[in-house]
MIPAGU-775247 format. One record per residue (C-alpha): x, y, z. Coordinates in pm, whole numbers, plus 50000, padded with zeros to 5 digits. Example, Ala and Ser with C-alpha at 12.3 -4.5 7.8 and 13.67 -1.06 7.14 Angstrom:
residues 2
512304955050780
513674989450714
END
This chain:
residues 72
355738386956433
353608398156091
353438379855764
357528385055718
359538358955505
362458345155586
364968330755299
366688297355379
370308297455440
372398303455128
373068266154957
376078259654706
374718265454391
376118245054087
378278268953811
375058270353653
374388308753538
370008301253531
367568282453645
364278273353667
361438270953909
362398235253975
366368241754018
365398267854293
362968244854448
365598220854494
368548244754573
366558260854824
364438234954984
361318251754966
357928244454755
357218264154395
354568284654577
356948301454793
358978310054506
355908322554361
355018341854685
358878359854665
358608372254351
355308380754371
355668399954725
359588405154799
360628435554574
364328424254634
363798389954543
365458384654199
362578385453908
362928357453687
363648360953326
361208348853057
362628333752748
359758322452512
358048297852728
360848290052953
361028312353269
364478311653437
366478326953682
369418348053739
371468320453996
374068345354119
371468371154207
369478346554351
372218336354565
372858373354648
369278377254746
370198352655041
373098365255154
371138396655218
372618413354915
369118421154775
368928430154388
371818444654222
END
C-alpha cells in the first residue's frame, strides 16, 4: 500500500487560466493541506506561481497533472 497519493478525478475547470489555493480546494474537493502536501511531496504536481503576495496556479497544468499528464 505505502504513503502513495492519489489525485481526484479530473473536474471541469472554469476558462480561468490561475488560481488560488482556494479555487483548487474547491475544483478538486480536497482540503488546503493536501494541496500543500502535493506540492510539497509530488515532483509532478504543478508548483504554484508567486506573484507578490498572491500565490496562484497554472489551471491547465493542474488539470494535466490529473489526467496523468504530469508537468509539462
Amino acid at each position: 500500500m505505502g504513503n502513495q497519493t492519489q489525485a481526484p478525478v479530473a473536474p471541469a475547470f472554469s476558462n480561468r487560466k490561475f488560481g488560488r489555493y482556494s479555487d483548487l480546494v474547491e475544483a478538486l474537493q480536497v482540503s488546503r493541506q493536501t494541496i500543500y502536501r502535493w506540492v510539497k511531496l509530488d515532483p509532478t504536481f504543478p508548483q504554484p506561481l508567486k506573484r507578490g503576495n498572491t500565490v496562484l496556479f497554472d489551471m491547465a497544468a493542474v488539470e494535466a497533472w490529473l489526467n496523468g499528464e504530469g508537468v509539462k
